[in-house]
Every structure is written in C-alpha cells, then in structure tokens.
MARBA-3410 file (N, C-alpha, C, O; in Angstrom, 1 decimal):
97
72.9,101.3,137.2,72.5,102.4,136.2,73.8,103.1,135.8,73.8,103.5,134.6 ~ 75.0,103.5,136.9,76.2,104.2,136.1,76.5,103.6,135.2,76.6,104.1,134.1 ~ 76.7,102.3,135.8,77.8,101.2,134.7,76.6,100.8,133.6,76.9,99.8,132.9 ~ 75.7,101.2,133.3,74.8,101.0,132.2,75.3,102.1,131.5,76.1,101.8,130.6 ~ 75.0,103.8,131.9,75.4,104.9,131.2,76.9,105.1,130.9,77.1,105.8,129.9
78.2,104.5,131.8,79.4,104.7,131.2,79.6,103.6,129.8,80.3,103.8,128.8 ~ 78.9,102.3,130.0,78.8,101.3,128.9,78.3,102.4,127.7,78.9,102.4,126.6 ~ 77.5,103.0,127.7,76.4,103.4,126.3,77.5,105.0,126.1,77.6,105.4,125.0 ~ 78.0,105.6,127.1,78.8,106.6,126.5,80.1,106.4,125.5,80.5,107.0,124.6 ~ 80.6,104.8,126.6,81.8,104.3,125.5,81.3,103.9,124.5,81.9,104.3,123.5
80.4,103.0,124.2,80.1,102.7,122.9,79.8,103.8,122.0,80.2,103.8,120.9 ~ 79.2,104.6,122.4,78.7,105.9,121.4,79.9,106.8,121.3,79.9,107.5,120.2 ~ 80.7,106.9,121.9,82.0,108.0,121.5,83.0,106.7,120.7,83.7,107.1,119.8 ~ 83.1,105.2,120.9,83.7,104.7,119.8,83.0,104.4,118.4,83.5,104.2,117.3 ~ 82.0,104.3,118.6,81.1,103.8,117.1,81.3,105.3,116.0,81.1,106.4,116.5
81.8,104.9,114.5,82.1,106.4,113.9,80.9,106.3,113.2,80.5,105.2,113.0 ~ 80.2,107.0,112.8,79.3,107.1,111.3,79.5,107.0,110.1,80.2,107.8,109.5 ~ 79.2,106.4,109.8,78.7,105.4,108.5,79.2,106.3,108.0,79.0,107.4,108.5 ~ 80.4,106.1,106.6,80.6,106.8,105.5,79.8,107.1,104.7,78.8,106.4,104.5 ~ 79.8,108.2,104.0,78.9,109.1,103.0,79.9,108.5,101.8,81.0,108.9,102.0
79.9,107.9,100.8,80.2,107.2,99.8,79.5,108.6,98.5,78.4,109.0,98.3 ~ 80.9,108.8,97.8,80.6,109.0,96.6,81.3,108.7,95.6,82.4,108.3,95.9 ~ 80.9,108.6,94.2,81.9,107.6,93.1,81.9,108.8,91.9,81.0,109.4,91.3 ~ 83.5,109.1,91.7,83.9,110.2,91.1,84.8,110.1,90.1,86.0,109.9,90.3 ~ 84.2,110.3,88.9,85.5,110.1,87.5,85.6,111.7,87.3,84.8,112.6,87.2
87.1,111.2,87.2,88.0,112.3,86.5,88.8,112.1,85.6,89.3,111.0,85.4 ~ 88.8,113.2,84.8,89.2,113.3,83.5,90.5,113.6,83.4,90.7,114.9,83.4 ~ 92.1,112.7,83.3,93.0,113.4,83.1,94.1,112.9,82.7,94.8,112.3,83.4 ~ 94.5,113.3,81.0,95.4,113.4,80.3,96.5,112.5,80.3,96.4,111.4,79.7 ~ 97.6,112.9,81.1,98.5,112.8,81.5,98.5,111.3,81.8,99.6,110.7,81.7
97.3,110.3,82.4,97.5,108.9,83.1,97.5,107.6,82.2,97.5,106.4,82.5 ~ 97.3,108.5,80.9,97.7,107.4,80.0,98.9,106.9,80.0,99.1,105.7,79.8 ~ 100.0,107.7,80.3,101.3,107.1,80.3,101.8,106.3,81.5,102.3,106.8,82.5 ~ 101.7,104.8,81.3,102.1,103.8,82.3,102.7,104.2,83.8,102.4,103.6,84.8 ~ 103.6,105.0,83.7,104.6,104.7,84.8,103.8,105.9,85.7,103.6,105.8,86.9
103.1,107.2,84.6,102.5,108.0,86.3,101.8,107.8,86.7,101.6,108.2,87.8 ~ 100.5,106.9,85.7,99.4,106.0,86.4,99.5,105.2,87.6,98.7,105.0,88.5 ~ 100.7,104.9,87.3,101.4,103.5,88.6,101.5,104.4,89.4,100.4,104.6,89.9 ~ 102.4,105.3,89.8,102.6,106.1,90.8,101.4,107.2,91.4,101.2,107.5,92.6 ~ 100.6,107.8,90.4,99.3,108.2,90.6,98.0,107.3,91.8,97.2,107.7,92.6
98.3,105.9,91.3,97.6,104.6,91.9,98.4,104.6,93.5,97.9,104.7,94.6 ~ 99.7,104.4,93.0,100.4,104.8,94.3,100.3,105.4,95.9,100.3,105.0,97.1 ~ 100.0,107.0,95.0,100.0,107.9,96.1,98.6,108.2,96.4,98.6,109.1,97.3 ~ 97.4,107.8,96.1,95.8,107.1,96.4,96.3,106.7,97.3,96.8,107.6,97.9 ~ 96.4,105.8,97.7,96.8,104.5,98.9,97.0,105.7,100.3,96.5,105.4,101.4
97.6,106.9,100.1,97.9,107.5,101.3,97.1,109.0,101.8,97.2,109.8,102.7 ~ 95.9,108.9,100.1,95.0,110.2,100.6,93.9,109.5,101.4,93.4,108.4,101.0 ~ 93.3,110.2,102.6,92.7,110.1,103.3,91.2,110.1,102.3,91.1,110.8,101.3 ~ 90.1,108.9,103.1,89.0,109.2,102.2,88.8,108.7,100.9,87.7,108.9,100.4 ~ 89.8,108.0,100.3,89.7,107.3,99.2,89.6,106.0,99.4,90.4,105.3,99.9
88.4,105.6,99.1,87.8,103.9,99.5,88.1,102.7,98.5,88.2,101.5,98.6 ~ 88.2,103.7,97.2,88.4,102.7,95.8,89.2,103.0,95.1,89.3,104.2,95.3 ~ 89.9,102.8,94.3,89.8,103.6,92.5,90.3,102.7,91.1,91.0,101.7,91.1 ~ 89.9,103.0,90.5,90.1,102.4,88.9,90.5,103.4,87.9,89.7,104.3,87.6 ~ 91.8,103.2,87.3,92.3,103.8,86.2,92.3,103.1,85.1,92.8,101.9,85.1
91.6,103.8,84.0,91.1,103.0,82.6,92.3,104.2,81.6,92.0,105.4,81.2 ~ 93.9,103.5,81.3,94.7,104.0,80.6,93.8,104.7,79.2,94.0,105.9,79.2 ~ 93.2,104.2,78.4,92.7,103.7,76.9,91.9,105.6,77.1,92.3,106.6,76.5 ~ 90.6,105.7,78.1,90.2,106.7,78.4,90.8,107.8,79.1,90.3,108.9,79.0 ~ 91.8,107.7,79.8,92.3,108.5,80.5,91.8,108.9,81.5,92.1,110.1,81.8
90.9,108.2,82.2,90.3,108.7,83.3,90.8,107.8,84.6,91.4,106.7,84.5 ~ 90.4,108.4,85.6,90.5,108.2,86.9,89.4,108.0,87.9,89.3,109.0,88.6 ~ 88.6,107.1,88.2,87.5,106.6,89.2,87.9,106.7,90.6,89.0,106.1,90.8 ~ 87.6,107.2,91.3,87.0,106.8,92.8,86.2,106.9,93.3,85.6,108.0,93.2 ~ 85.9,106.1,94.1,85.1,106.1,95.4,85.6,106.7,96.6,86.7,106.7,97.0
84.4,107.3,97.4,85.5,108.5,98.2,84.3,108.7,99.5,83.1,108.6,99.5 ~ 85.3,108.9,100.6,83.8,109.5,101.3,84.2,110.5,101.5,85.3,110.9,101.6 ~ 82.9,111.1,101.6,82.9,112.8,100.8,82.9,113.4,102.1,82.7,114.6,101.9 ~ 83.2,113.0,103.9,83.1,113.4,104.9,84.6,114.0,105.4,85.0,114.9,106.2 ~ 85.5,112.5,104.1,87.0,112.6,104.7,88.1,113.1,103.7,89.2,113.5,104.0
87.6,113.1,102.7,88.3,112.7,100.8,88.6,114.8,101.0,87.8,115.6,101.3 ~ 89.9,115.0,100.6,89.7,116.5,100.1,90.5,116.9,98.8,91.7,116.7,98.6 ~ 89.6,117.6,98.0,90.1,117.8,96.4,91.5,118.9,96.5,92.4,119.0,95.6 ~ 91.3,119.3,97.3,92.7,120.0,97.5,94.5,119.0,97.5,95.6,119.0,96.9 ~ 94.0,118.4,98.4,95.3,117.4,98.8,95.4,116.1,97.4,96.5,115.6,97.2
93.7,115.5,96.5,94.0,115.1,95.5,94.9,116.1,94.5,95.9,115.8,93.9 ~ 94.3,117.2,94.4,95.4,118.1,93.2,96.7,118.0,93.6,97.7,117.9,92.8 ~ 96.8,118.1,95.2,98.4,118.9,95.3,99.0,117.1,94.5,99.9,117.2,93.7 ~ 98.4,115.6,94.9,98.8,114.3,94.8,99.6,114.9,92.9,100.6,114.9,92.2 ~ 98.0,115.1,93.0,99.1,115.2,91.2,99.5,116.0,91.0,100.2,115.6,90.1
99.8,117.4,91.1,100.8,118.3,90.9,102.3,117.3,91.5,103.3,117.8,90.9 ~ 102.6,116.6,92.0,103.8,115.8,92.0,103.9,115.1,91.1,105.0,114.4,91.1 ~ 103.1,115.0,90.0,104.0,113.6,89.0,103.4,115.1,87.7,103.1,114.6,86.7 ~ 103.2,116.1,87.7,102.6,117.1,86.9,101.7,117.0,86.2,101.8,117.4,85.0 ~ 100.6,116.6,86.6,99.3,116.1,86.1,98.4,117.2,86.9,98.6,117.8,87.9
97.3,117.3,86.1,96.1,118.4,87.1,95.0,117.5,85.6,95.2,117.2,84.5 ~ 93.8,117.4,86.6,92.9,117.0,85.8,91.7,117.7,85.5,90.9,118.3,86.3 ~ 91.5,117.6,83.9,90.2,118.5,83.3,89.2,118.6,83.0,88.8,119.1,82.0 ~ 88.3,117.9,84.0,87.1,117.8,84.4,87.4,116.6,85.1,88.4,116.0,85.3 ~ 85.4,116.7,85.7,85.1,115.8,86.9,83.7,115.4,86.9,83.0,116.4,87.0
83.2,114.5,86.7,82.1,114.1,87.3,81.8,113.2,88.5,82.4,112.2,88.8 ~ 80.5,113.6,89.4,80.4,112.9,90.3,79.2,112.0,89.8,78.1,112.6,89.7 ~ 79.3,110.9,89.7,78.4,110.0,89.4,77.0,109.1,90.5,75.8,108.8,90.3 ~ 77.7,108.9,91.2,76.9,108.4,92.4,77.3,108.6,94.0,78.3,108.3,94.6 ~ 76.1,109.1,94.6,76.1,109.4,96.1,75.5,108.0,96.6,74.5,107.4,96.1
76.6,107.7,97.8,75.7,106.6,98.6,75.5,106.9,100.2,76.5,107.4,100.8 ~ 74.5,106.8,100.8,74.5,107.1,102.1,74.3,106.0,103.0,74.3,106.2,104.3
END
C-alpha cells in the first residue's frame, strides 16, 4: 500500500495540466516590414506560453496561439518595444480547454 501511494504521489506531482489554449490576433503596423517581422517571429520562440503563430505581412497582423495559464501580455509588449513596435488592437478569437 506505501509503494502504491508513493507511485500515485509521483505521478500526480509529475503529470502538468492540460493547457488552456487560446488563439489571439493582433493588430500591428509596423510587421509589414520584412526584416522586423523576422525578428518579431524570432523573439516568439523565447516567450513563454506561445504554442503557435502566424504573421500575414499584406494585413499586418499577428496570430497566436497561447496558453493563457503561461503566455503574459506584458513580456509580449516589452518583446516589441525592442524592435519599436506596440500593437493596436487585439482580438481573442478562440478559447480551447
């Protein structure tokens, strides 16, 4: 019976919960221009919580997918305040659980 309850403690403190998935376009300006798109795409790769994204140059928008548990809009702004970009609107399109 221990070695049953230390089995089900370890599994339950390593198993994480399921991401909360949400899919979020933003609106911003500035990513039409090739080279800060690239580097915008770039620095995604190292915010926490970003599962996806797709940049459409032509619209100027920005897509991701995000889990909304880990993803924080603060540390995306400060991402673009480095290449001087801030984006002007947002919609959240779809929650997944």
């Amino acid at each position: 019976t221990l070695v049953m309850t230390s089995l089900i403690t370890i599994y339950s403190s390593s198993s994480t919960d399921p991401p909360h998935l949400a899919k979020i376009t933003f609106t911003i300006s500035d990513i039409k221009d090739y080279d800060i798109s690239n580097s915008i795409y770039k620095e995604l790769k190292f915010l926490k919580g970003v599962e996806g994204n797709n940049i459409n140059l032509d619209a100027g928008t920005l897509e991701l997918v995000i889990d909304y548990n880990l993803f924080s809009l603060d540390d995306f702004k400060t991402s673009l305040d480095k290449w001087g970009c801030a984006f002007e609107d947002f919609e959240v399109e779809d929650v997944y659980h």
